[in-house]
C-alpha positions as CSV (number, residue, x, y, z in Angstrom):
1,X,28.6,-40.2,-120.3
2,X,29.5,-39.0,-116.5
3,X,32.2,-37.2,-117.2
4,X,30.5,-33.7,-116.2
5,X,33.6,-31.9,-117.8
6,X,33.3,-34.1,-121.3
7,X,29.6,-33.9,-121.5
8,X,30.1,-30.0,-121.2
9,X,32.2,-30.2,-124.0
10,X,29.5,-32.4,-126.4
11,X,26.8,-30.3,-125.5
12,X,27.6,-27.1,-127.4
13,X,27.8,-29.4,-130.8
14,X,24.8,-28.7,-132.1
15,X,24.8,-32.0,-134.0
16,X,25.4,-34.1,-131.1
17,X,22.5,-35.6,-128.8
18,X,18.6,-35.8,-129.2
19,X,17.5,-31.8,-130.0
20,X,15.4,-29.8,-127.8
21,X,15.6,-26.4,-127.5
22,X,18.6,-24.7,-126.2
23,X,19.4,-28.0,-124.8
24,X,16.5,-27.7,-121.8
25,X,14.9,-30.5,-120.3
26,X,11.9,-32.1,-122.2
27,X,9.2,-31.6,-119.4
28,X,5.9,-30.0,-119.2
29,X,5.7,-26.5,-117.9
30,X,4.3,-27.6,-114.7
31,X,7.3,-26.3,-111.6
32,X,9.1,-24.3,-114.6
33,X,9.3,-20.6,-114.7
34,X,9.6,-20.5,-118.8
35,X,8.1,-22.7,-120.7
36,X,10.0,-22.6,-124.4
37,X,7.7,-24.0,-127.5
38,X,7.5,-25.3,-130.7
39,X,4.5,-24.4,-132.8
40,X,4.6,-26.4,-136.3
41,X,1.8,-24.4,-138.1
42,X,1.5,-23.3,-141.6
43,X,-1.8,-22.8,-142.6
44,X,-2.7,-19.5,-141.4
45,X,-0.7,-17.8,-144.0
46,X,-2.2,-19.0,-146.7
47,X,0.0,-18.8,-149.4
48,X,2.4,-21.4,-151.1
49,X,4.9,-20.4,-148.5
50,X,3.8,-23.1,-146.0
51,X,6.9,-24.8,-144.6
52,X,6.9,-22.2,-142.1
53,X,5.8,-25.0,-140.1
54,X,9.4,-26.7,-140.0
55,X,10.8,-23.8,-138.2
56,X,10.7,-25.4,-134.8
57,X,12.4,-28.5,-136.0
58,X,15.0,-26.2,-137.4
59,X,16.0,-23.9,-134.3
60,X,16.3,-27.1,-132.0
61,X,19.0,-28.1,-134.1
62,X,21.0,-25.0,-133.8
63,X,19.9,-23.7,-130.5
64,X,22.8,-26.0,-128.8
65,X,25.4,-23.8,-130.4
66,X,24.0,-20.3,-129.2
67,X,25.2,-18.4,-125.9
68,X,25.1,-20.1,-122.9
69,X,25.1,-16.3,-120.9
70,X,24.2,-12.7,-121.3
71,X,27.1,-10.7,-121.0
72,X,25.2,-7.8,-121.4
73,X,23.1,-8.8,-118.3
74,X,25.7,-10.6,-116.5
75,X,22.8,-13.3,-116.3
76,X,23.0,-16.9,-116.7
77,X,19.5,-17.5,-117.5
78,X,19.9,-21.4,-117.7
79,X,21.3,-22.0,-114.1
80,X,19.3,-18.8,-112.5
81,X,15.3,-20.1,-113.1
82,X,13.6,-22.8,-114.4
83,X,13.6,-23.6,-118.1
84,X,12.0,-26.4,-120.1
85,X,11.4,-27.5,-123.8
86,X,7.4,-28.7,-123.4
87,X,7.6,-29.8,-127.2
88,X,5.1,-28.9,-129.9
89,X,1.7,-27.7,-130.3
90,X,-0.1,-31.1,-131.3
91,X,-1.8,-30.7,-134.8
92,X,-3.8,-33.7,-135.8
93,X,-6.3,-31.1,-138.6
94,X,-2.7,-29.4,-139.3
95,X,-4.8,-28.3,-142.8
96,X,-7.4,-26.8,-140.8
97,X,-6.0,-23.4,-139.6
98,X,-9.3,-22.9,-137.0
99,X,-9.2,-26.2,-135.9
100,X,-5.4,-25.4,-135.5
101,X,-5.7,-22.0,-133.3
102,X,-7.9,-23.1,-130.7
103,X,-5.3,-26.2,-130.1
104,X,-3.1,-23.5,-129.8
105,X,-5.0,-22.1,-127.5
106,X,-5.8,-24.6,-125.3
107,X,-2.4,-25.8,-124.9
108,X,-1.2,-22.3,-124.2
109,X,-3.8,-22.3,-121.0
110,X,-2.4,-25.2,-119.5
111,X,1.2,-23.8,-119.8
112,X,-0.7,-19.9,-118.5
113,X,-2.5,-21.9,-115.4
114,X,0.8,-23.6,-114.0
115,X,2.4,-19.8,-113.8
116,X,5.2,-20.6,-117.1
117,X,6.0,-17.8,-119.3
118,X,6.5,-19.0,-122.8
119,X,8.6,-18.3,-125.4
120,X,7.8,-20.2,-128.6
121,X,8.8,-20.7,-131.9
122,X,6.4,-20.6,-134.6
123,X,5.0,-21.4,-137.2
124,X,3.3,-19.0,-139.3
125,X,2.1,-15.0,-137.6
126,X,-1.4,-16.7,-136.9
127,X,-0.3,-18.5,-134.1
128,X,0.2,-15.4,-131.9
129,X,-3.7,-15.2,-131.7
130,X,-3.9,-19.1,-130.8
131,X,-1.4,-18.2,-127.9
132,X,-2.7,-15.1,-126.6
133,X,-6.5,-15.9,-126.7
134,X,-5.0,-18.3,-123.8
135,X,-2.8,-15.2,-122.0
136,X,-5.1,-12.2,-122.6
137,X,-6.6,-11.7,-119.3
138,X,-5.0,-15.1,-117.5
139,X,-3.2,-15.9,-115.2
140,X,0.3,-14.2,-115.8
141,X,-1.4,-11.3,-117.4
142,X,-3.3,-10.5,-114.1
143,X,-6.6,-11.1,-115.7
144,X,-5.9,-7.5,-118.0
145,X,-5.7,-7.3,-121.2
146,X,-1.9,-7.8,-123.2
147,X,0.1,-5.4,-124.3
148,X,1.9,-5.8,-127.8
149,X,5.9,-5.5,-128.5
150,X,4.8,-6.0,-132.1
151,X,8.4,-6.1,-134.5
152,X,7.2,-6.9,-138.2
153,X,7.4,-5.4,-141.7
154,X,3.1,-5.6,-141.6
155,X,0.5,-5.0,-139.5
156,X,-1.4,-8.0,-139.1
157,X,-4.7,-6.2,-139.2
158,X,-6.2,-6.8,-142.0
159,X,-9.8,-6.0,-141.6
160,X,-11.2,-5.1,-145.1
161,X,-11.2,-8.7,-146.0
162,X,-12.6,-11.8,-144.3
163,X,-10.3,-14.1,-144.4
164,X,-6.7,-14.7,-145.9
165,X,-7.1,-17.8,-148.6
166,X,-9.4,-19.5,-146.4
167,X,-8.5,-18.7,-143.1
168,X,-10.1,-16.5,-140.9
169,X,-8.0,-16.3,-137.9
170,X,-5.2,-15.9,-140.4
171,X,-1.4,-14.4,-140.0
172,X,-3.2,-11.3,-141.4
173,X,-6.3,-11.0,-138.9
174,X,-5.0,-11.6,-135.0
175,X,-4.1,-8.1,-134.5
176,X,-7.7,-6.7,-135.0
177,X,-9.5,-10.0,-133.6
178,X,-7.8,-10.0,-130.4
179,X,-8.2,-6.8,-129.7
180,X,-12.1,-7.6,-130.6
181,X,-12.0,-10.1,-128.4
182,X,-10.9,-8.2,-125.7
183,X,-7.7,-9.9,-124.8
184,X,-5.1,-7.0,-126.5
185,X,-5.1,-3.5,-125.5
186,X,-4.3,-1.8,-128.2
187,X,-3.5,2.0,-126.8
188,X,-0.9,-0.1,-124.8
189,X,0.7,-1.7,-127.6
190,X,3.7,-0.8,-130.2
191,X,3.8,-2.0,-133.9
192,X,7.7,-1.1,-135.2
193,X,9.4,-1.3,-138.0
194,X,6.2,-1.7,-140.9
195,X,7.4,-1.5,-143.9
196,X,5.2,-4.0,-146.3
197,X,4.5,-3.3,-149.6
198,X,1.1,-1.7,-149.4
199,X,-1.7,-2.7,-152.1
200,X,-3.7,0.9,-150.9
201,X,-2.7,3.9,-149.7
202,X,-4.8,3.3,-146.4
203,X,-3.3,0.2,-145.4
204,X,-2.4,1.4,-142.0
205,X,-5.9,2.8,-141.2
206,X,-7.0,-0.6,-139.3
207,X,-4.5,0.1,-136.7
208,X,-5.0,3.4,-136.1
209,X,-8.3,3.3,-136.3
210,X,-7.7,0.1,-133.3
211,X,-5.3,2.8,-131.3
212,X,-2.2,0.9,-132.2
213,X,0.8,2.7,-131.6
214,X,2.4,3.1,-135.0
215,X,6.1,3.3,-136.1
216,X,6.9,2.6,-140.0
217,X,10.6,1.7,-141.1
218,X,10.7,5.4,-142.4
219,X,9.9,6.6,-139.3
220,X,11.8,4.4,-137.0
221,X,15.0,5.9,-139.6
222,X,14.4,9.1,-138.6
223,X,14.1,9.5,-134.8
224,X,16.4,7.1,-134.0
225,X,16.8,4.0,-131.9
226,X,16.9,6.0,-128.4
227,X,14.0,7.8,-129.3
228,X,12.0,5.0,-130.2
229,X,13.0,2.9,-127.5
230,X,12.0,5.6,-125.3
231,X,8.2,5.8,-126.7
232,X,8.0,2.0,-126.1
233,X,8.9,2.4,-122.5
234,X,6.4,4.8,-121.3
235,X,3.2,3.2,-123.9
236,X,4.1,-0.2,-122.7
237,X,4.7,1.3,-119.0
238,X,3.2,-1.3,-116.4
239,X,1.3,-3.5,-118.2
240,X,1.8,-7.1,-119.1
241,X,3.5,-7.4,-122.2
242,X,4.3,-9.6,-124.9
243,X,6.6,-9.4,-127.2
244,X,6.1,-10.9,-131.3
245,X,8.8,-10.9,-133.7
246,X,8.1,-11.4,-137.2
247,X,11.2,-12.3,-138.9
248,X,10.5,-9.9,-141.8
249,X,11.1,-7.0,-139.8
250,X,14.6,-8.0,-140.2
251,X,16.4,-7.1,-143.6
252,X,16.8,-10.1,-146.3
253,X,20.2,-10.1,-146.1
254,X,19.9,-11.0,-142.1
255,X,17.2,-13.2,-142.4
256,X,17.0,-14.3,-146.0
257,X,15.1,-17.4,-145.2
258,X,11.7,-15.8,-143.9
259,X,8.0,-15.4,-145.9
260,X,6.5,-12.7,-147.0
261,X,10.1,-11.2,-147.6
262,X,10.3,-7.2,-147.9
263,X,13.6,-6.0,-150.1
264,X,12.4,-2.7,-151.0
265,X,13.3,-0.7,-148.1
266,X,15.7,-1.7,-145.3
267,X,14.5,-3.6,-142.9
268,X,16.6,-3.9,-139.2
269,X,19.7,-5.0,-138.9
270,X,20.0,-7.3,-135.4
271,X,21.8,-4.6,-133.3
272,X,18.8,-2.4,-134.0
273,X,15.9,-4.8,-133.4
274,X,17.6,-6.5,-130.6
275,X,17.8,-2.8,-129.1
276,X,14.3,-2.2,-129.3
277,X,13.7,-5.8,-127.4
278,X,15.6,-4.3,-124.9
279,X,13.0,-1.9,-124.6
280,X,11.1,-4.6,-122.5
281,X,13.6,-5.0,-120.5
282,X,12.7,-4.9,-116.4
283,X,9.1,-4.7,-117.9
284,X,6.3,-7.7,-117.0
285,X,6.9,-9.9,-119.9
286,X,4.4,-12.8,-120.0
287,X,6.1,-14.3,-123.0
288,X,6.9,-13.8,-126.6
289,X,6.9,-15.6,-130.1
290,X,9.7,-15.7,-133.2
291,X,7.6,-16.7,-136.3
292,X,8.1,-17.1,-139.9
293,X,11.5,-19.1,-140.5
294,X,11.1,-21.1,-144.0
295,X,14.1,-23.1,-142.9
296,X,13.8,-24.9,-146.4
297,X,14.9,-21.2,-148.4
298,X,17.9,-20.7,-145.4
299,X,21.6,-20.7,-146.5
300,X,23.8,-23.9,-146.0
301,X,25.7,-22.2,-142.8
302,X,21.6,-21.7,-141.3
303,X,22.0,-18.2,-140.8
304,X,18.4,-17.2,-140.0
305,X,17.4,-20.2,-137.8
306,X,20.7,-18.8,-136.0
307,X,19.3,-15.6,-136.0
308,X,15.8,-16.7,-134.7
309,X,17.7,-18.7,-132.0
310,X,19.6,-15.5,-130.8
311,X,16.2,-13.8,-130.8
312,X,14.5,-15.9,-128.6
313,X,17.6,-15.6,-126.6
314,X,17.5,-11.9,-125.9
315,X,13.5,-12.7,-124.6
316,X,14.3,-15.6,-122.8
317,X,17.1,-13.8,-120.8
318,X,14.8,-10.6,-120.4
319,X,12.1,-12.9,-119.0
320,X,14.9,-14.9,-116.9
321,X,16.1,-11.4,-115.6
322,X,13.4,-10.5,-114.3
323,X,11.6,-13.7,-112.5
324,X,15.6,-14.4,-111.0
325,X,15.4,-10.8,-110.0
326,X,18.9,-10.7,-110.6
């Protein structure tokens, strides 16, 4: 097709062509100023709920379709920097969650040493420790620690048990083991929206007792999104940051296609969680993850692999915004 005009037009059906994400070039991140990527991986959470790992698969076929600019912005982030699919986290032991995060890992240090920021798809929660055991203290973070955007309906630190069904560096554990580790600061870093159906009273004594910054849905309901937005500005300040999205953080009826689901109190709405991204905005953002899409539980018309895809959007552009320094 060389038609320029008439392959415009094709691209934007999301049916049409061989997928990648958002349409971007199929490259490694070597030259490219973000680096977007797939991370097929299940078995940290666990539980029956393990085709988390299709979730990749499922945003590259819808990603096509999404917006093209930010109006908001008034950035083009496709035509303004650098931006390639570099494909999926290879998973050869894909039963063997350990095996699994230090693949992670190591990919995510080749993508850190040639100076991408990446913005991935996931996967189960557990592969945000695989990635930023590679970007605490690298290369884009400056050698300091990361600072945690953290949007979920749980914490993620889960330190009264060993291991979650098996798995140590589980979807539960990364929050606390990073931050063992070294690699998170947690002072620095924001956990919004919790809301998960507690088991004890204490279950949000690990991170405090970590120095998380702490907002529950209840909370978040009563001061407002200013106010909140506000906070995350001035504890995320100067450091690097990235930014984790957990689905769940959204309501059901958003994002009905997502594990660990959390009906019993209202979870955001997109307006309000894409308003607390925003709180990153002009901020160093060293890259950011969307995990837990089932895409198998989703509703014919895809709705929350679109809303995943419009996610990673708002980072992506964020990111774009400020490497274009446009």
């Amino acid at each position: 097709m060389t038609d320029r005009y008439e392959q415009s037009m094709m691209e934007n059906l999301y049916w049409w062509g061989v997928p990648t994400l958002f349409r971007c070039p199929n490259v490694g991140p070597e030259g490219q100023d973000i680096a977007l990527a797939g991370v097929p991986h299940s078995t940290g959470n666990g539980t029956t709920e393990r085709d988390q790992h299709l979730g990749p698969r499922a945003l590259r076929h819808v990603s096509a379709v999404q917006r093209r600019v930010h109006s908001l912005f008034g950035i083009d982030p496709w035509n303004s920097v650098r931006i390639a699919d570099v494909g999926d986290v290879p998973f050869p032991k894909a039963n063997d969650n350990e095996d699994c995060i230090e693949r992670i890992t190591k990919f995510y240090k080749d993508i850190d040493a040639a100076g991408a920021r990446p913005v991935s798809v996931g996967g189960d929660h557990s592969i945000t420790g695989g990635i930023v055991q590679a970007l605490g203290r690298g290369k884009l973070a400056g050698g300091e620690p990361i600072s945690f955007l953290h949007l979920d309906a749980h914490t993620d630190v889960f330190t009264k048990v060993d291991h979650f069904l098996g798995a140590k560096k589980s979807a539960a554990h990364w929050g606390a083991y990073l931050a063992d580790q070294g690699q998170v600061d947690p002072t620095r870093s924001m956990q919004i929206g919790l809301r998960g159906h507690p088991r004890s009273l204490d279950w949000l004594q690990p991170s405090y007792d970590y120095g998380y910054n702490i907002l529950t849905m209840r909370e978040f309901r009563q001061r407002g999104l200013a106010d909140v937005v506000a906070q995350t500005k001035e504890v995320l300040g100067d450091r690097p940051v990235y930014i984790t999205f957990d689905l769940d953080c959204l309501d059901p009826t958003v994002a009905p296609a997502v594990s660990n689901l959390e009906p019993g109190e209202k979870g955001f709405d997109i307006d309000e969680a894409v308003g607390i991204l925003h709180a990153a905005r002009g901020l160093n953002i060293v890259g950011g993850d969307i995990v837990c899409m089932m895409p198998t539980k989703d509703s014919p018309n895809n709705i929350t692999a679109l809303t995943a895809a419009a996610v990673m959007f708002e980072m992506i552009s964020m990111i774009a915004e400020n490497v274009s320094g446009a």
